[in-house]
Structure formats: C-alpha cells, structure tokens
DSSP file (Angstrom, degrees, kcal/mol; ACC not computed):
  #  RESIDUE AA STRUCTURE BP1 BP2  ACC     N-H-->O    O-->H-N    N-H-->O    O-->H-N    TCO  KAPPA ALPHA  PHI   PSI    X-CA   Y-CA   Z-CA
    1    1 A X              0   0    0      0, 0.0     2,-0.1     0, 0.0     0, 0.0   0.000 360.0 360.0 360.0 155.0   21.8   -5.4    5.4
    2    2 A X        -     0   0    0      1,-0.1     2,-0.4    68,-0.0    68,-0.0  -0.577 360.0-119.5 -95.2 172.4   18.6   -5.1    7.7
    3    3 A X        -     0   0    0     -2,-0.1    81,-0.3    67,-0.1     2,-0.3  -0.813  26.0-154.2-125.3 122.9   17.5   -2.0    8.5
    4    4 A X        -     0   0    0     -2,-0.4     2,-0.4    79,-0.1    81,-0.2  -0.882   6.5-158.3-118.9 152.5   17.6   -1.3   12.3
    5    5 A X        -     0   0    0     79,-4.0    81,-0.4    -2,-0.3     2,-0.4  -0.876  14.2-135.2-123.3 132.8   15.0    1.7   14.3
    6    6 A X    >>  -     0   0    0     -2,-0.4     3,-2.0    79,-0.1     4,-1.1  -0.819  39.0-101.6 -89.0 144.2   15.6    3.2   17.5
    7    7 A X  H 3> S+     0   0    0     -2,-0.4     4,-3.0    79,-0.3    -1,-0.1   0.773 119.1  60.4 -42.1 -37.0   12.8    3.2   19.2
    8    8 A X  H 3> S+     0   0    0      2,-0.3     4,-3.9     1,-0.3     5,-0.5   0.910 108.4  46.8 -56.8 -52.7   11.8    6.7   18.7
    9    9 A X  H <> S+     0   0    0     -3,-2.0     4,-1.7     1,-0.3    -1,-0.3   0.975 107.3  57.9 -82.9 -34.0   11.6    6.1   14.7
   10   10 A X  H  X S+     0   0    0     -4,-1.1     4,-1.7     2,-0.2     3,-0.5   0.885 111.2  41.4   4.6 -81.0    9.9    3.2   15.3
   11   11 A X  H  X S+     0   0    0     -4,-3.0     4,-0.8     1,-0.3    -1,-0.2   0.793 109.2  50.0 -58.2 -32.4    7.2    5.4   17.3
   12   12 A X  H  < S+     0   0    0     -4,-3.9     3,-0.4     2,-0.1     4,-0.4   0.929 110.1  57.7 -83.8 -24.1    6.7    8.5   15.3
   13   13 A X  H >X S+     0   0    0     -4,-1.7     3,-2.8    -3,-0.5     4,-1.1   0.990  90.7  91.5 -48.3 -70.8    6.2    5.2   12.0
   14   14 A X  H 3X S+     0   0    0     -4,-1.7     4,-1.3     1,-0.3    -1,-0.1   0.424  79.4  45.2  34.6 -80.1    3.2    4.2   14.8
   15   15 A X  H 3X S+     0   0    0     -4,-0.8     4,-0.9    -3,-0.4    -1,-0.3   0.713 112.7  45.7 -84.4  -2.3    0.2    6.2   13.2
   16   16 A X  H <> S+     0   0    0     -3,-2.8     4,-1.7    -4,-0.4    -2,-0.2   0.627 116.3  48.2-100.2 -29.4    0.6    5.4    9.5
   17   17 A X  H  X S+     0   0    0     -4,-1.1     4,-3.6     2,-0.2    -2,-0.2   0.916 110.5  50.3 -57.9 -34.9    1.1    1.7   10.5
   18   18 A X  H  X S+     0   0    0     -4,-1.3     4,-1.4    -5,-0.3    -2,-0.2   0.973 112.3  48.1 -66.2 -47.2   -2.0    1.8   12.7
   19   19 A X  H >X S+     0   0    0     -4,-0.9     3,-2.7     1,-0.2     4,-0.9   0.962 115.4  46.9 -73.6 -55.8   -3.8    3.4    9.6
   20   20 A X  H 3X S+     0   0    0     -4,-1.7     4,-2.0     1,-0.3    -1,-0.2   0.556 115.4  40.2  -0.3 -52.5   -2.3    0.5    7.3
   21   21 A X  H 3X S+     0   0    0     -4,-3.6     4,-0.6     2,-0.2    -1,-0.3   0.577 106.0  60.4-103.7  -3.0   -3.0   -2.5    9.4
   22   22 A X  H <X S+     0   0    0     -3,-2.7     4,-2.7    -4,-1.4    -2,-0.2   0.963 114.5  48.9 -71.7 -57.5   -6.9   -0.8   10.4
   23   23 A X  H  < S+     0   0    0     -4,-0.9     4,-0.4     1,-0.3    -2,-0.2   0.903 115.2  43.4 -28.1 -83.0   -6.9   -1.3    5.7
   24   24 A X  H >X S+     0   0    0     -4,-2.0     4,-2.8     2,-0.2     3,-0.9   0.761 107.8  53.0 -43.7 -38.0   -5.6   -5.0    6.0
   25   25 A X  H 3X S+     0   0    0     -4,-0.6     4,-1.6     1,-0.3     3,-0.3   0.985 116.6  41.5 -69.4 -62.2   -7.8   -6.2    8.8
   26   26 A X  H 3< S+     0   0    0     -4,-2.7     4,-0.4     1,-0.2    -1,-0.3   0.500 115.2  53.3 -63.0  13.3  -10.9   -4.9    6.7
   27   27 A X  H <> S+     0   0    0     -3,-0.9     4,-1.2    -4,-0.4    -1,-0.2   0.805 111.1  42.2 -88.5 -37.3   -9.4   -6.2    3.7
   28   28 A X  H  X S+     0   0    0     -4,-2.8     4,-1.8    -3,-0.3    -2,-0.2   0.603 110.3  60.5 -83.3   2.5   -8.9   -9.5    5.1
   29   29 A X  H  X S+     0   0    0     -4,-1.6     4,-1.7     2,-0.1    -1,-0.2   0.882 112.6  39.3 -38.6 -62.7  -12.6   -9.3    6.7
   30   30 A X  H  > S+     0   0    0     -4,-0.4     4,-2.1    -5,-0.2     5,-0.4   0.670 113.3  56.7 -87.2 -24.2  -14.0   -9.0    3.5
   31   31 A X  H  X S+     0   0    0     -4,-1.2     4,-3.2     1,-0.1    -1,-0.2   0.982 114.0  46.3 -47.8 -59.1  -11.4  -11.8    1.7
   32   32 A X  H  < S+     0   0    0     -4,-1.8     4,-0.4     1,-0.2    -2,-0.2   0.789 111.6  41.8 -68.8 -29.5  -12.5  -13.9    4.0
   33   33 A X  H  X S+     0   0    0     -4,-1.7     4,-2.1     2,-0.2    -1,-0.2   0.739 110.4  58.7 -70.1 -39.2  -15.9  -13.5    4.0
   34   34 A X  H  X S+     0   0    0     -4,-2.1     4,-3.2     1,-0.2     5,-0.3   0.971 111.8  46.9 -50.7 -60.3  -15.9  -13.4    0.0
   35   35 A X  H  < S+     0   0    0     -4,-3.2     4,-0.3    -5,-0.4    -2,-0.2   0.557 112.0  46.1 -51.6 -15.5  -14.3  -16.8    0.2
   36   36 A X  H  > S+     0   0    0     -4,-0.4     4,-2.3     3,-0.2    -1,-0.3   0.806 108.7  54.4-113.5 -50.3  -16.5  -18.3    2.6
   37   37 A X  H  X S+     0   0    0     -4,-2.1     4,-4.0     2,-0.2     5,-0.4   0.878 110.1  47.2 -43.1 -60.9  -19.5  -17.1    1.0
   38   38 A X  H  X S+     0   0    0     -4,-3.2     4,-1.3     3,-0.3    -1,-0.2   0.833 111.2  50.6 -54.4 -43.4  -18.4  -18.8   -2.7
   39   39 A X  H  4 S+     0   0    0     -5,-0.3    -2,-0.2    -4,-0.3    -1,-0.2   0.915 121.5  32.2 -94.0 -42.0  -17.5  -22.1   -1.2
   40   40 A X  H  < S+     0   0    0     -4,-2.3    -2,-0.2     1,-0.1    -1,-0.2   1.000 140.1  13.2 -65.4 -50.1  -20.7  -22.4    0.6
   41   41 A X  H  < S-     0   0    0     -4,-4.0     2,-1.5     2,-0.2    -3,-0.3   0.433  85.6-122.6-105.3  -1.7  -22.8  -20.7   -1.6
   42   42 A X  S  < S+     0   0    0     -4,-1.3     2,-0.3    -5,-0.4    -4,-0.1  -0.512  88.3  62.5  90.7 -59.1  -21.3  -20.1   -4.9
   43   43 A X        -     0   0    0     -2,-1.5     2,-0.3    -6,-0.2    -2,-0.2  -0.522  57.0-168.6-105.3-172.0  -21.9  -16.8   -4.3
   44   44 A X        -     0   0    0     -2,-0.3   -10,-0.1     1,-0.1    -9,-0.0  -0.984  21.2-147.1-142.9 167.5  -21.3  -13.6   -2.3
   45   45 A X  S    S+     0   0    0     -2,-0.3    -1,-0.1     1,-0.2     3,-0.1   0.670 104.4  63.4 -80.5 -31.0  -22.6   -9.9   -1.7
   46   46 A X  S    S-     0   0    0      1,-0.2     2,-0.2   -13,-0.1    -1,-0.2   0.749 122.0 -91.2 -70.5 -14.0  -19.4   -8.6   -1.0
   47   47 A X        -     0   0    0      4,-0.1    -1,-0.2   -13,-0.1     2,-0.0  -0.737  35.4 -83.9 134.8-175.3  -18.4   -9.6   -5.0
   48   48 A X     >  -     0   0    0     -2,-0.2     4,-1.2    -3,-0.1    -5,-0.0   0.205  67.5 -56.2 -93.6-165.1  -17.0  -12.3   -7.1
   49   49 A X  H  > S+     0   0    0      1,-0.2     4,-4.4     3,-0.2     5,-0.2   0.967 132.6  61.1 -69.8 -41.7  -13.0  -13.5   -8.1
   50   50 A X  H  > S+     0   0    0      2,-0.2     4,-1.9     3,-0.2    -1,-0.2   0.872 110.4  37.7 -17.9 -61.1  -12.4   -9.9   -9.4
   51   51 A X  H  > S+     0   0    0      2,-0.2     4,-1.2     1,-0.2     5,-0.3   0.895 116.5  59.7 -78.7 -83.1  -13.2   -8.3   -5.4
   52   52 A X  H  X S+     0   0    0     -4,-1.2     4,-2.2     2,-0.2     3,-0.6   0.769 108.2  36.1  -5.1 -69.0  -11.4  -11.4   -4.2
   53   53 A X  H >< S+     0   0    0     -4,-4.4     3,-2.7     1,-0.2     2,-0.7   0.854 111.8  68.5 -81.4 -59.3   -8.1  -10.7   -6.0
   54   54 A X  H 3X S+     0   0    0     -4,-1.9     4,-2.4     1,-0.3    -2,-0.2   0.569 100.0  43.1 -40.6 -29.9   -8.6   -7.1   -5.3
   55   55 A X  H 3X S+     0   0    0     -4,-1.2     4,-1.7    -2,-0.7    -1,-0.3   0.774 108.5  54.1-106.6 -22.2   -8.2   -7.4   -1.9
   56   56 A X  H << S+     0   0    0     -3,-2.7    -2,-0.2    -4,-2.2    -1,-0.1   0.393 111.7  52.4 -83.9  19.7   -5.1   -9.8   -1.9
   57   57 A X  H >> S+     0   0    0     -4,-0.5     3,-3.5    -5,-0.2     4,-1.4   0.828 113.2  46.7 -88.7 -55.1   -3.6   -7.0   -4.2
   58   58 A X  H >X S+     0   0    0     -4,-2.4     4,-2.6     1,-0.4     3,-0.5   0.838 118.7  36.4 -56.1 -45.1   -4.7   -4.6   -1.4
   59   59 A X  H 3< S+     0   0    0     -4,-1.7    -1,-0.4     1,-0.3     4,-0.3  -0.017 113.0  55.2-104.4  44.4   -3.4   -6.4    1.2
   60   60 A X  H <> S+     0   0    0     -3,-3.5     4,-0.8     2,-0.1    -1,-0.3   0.589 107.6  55.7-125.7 -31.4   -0.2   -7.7   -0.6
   61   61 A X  H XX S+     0   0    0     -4,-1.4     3,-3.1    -3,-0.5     4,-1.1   0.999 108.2  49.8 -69.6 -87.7    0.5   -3.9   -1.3
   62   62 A X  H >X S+     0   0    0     -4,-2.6     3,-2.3     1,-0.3     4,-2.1   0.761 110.9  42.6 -20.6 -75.2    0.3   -3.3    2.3
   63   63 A X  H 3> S+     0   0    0     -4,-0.3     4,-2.1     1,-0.3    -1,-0.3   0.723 111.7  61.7 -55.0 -18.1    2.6   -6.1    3.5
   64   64 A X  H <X S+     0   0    0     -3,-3.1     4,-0.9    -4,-0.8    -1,-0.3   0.570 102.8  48.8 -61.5 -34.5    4.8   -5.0    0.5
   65   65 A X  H <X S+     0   0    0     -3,-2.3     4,-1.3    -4,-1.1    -2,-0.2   0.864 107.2  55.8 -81.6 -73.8    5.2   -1.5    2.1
   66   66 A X  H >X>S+     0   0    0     -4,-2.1     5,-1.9     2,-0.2     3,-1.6   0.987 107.9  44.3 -24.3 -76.7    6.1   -2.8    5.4
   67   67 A X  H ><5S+     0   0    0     -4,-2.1     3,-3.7     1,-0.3    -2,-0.2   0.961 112.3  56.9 -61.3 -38.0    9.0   -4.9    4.4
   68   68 A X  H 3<5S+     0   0    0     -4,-0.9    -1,-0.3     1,-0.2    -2,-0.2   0.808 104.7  50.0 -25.1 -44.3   10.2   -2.0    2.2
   69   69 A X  H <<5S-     0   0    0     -3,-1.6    -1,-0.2    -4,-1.3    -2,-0.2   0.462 125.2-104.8 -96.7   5.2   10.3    0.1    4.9
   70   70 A X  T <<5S+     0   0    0     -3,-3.7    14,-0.8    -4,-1.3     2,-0.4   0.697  77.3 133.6  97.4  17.3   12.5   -2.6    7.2
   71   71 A X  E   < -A   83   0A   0     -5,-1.9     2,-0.6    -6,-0.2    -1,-0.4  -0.856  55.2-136.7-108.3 147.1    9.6   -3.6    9.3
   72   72 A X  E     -A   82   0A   0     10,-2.7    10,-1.3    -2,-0.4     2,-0.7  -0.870  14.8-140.1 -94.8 110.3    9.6   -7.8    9.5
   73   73 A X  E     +A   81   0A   0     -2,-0.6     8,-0.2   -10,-0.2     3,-0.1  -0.632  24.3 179.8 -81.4 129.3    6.0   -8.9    9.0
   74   74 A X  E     -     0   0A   0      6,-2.6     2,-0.2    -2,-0.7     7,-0.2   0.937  63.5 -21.9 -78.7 -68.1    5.2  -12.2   11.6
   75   75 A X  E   > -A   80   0A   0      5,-1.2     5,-0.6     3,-0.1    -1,-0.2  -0.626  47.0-139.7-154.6 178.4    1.9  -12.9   10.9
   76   76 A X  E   5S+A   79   0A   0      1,-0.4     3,-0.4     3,-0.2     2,-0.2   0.218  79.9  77.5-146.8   6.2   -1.3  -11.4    9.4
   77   77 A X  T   5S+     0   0    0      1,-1.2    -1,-0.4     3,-0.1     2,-0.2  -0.764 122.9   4.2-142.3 117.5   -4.0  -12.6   11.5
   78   78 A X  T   5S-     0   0    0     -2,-0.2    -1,-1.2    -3,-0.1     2,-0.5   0.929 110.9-113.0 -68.1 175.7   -3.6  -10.9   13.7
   79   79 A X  E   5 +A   76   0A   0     -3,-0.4    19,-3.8    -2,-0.2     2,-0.4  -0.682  37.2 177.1 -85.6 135.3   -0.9   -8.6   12.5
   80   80 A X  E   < +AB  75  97A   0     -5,-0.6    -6,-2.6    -2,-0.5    -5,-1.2  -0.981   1.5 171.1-128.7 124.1    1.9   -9.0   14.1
   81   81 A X  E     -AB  73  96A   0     15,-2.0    15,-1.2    -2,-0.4     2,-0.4  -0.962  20.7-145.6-139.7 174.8    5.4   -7.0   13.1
   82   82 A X  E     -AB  72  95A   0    -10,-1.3   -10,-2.7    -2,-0.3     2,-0.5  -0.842  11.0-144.8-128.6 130.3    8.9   -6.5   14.6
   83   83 A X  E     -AB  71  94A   0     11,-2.1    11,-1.8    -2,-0.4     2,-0.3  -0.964  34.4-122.8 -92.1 121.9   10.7   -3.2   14.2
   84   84 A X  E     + B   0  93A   0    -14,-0.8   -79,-4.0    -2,-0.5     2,-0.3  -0.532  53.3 147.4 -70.5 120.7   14.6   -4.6   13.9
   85   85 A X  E     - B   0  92A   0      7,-2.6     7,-3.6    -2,-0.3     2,-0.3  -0.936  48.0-112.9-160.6-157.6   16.4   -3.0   16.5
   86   86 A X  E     + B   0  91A   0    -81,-0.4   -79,-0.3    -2,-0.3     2,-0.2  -0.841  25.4 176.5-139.1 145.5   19.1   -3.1   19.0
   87   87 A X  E >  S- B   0  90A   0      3,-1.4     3,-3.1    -2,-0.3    -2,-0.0  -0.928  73.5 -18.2-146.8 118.4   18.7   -3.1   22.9
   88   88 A X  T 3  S-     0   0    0      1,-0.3     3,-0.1    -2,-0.2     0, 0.0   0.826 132.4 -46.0  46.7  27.6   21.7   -3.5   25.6
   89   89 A X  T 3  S+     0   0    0      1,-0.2     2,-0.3     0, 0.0    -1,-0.3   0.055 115.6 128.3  93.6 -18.4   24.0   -4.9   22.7
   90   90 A X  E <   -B   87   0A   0     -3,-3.1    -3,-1.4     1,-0.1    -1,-0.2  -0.805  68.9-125.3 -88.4 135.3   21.3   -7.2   21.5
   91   91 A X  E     +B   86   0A   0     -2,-0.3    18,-0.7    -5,-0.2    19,-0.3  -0.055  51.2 166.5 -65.2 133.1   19.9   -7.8   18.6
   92   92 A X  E     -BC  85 108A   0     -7,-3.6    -7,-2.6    16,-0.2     2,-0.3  -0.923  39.3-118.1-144.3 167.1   15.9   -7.2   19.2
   93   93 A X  E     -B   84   0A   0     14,-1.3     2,-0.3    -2,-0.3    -9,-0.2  -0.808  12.1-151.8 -96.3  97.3   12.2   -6.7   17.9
   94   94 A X  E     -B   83   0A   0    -11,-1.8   -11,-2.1    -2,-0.3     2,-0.3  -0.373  45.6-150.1 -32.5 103.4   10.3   -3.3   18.8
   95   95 A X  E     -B   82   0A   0     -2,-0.3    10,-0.4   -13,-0.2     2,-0.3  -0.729  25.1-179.3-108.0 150.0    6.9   -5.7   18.6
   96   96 A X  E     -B   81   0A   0    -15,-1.2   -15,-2.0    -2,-0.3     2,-0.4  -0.997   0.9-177.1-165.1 108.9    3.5   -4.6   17.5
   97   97 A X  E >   -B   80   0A   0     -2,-0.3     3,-1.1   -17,-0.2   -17,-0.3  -0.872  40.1 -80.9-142.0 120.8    0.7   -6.6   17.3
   98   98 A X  T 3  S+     0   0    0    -19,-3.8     3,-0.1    -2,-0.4   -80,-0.0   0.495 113.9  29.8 -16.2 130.2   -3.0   -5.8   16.1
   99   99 A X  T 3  S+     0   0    0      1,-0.4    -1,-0.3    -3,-0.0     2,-0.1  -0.185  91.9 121.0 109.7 -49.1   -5.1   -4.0   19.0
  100  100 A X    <   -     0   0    0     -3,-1.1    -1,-0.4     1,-0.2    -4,-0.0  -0.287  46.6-169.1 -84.4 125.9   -2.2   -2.5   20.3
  101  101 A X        +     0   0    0     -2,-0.1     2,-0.2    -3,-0.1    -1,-0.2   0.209  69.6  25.0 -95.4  11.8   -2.1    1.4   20.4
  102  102 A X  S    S-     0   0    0    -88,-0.0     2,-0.5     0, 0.0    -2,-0.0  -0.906  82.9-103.3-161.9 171.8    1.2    1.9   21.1
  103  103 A X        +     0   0    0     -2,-0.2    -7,-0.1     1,-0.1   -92,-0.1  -0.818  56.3 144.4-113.0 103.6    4.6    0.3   20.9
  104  104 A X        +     0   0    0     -2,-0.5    15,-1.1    -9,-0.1    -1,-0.1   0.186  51.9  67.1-104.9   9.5    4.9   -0.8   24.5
  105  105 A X        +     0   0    0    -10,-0.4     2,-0.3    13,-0.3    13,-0.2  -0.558  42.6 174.5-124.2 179.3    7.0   -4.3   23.7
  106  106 A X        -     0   0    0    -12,-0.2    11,-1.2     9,-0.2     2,-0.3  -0.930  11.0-156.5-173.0 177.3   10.3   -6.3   22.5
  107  107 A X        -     0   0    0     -2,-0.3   -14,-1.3     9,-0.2     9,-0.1  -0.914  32.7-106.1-160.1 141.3   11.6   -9.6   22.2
  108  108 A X  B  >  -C   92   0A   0     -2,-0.3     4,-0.5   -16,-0.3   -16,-0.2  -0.030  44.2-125.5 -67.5 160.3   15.3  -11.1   22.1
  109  109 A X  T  4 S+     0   0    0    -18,-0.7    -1,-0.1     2,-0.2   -17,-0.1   0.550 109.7  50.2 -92.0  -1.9   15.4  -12.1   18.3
  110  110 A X  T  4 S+     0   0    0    -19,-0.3    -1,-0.1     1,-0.1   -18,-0.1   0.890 115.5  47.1-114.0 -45.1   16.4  -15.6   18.6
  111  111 A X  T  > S-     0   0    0      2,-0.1     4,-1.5     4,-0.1     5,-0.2   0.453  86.2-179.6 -83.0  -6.8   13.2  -16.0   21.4
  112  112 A X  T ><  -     0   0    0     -4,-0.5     3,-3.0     2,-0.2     4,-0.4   0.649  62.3 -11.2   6.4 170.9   10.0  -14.0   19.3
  113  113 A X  G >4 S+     0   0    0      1,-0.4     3,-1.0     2,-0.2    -1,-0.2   0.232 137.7  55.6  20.0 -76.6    6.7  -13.7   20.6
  114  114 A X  G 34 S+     0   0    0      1,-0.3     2,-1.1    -3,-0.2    -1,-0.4   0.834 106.3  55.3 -56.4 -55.9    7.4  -16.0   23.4
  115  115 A X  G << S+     0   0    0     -3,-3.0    -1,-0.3    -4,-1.5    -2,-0.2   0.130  82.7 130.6 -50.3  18.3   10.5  -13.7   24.3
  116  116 A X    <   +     0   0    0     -2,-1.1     2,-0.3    -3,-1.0    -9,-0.2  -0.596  24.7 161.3 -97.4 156.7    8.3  -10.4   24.6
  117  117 A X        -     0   0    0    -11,-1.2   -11,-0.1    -2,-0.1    -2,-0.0  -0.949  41.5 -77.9-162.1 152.9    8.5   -8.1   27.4
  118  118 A X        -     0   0    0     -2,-0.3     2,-0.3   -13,-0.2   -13,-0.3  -0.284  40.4-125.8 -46.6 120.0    7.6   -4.3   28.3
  119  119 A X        -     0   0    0    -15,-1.1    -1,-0.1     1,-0.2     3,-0.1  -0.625  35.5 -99.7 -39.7 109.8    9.7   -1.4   27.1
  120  120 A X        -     0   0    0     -2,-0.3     2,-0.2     1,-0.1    -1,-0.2   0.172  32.9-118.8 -38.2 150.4   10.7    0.7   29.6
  121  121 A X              0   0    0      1,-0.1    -1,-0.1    -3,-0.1   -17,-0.0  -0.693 360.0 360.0 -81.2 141.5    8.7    4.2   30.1
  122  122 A X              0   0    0     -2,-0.2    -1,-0.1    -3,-0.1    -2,-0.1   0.482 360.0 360.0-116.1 360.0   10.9    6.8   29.5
C-alpha cells in the first residue's frame, strides 16, 4: 500500500530532501561531465570508470532513499518528486521540483506536472 503525507509531514521532510537533491544534482554534474569528458577525450579530470560508477552508486542511493521513504521520484533532471497525498477526497501529489525552496504545489494524480497548481497558504 502507498504511503500517503499530509502536507505538514511532507514539509518538516523539506530540509533533508533539499540537502539530498543539492548531493544528486552535483553528483549528476560531475557524472555527466566524467562521461562527456571520456567519449570525447578518452579522458577526464574529474576521474575514470571507478568515479563514474561512484557517483551512480551515489545517486542511486539517493533515489533509493526517496522511494523508501514513500516519496515517488518523476524525473532526475531536474528532480522532480510527488509526496502521495490526499486533497478534497482526491488522490494527489504534494510536488517538488529542483530550485524550489518550498513545497508550494500539487497535481491531481491522473493529470502530473501538467495538473500542478498552488497550495493554499495557510
């Protein structure tokens, strides 16, 4: 069964996500950049296949952590995840998307992303 948040646990989750997904964006900075580096140039400064899987450990860990904790990860460039929750009898996502300081959003579950609109201020 999925694990549903009211907003509130949703929000106080907030700063240990924030710090999470600040980890994953520089892990996938430096993925990418390894990767980019190799295929042009055979090598890179940032390391070899060793730092390379090291950092889709890191950031496999990460996304690993998330679904554990009931959060659905969307994407990962940017990251985008949905706290499962419930709004006005519907089924919903608290939505969260890299950049974002806060969790100001939602979306019908059956509409994503396209569906999002503002959470009220309480």
């Amino acid at each position: 069964m999925e694990r549903t948040f009211t907003l509130d646990e949703a929000r106080a989750m907030l700063p240990g996500i924030l710090e999470e997904a600040e980890r994953l964006v520089a892990a996938r900075a430096d993925l990418a950049e390894i990767a980019f580096d190799r295929q042009q140039e055979g090598v890179s400064p940032l390391g070899g296949l060793a730092e390379l899987k090291a950092l889709e450990a890191r950031i496999e860990e990460i996304i690993s952590g998330w679904h554990e904790r009931g959060l659905q990860v969307k994407g990962i460039a940017p990251v985008l995840l949905d706290f499962p929750s419930v709004i006005g009898g519907r089924p919903v996502g608290l939505c969260w998307i890299e950049g974002e300081l806060e969790l100001g959003w939602y979306h019908r579950d059956e509409l994503g992303f396209a569906g999002r609109r503002p959470l009220q201020r309480e």
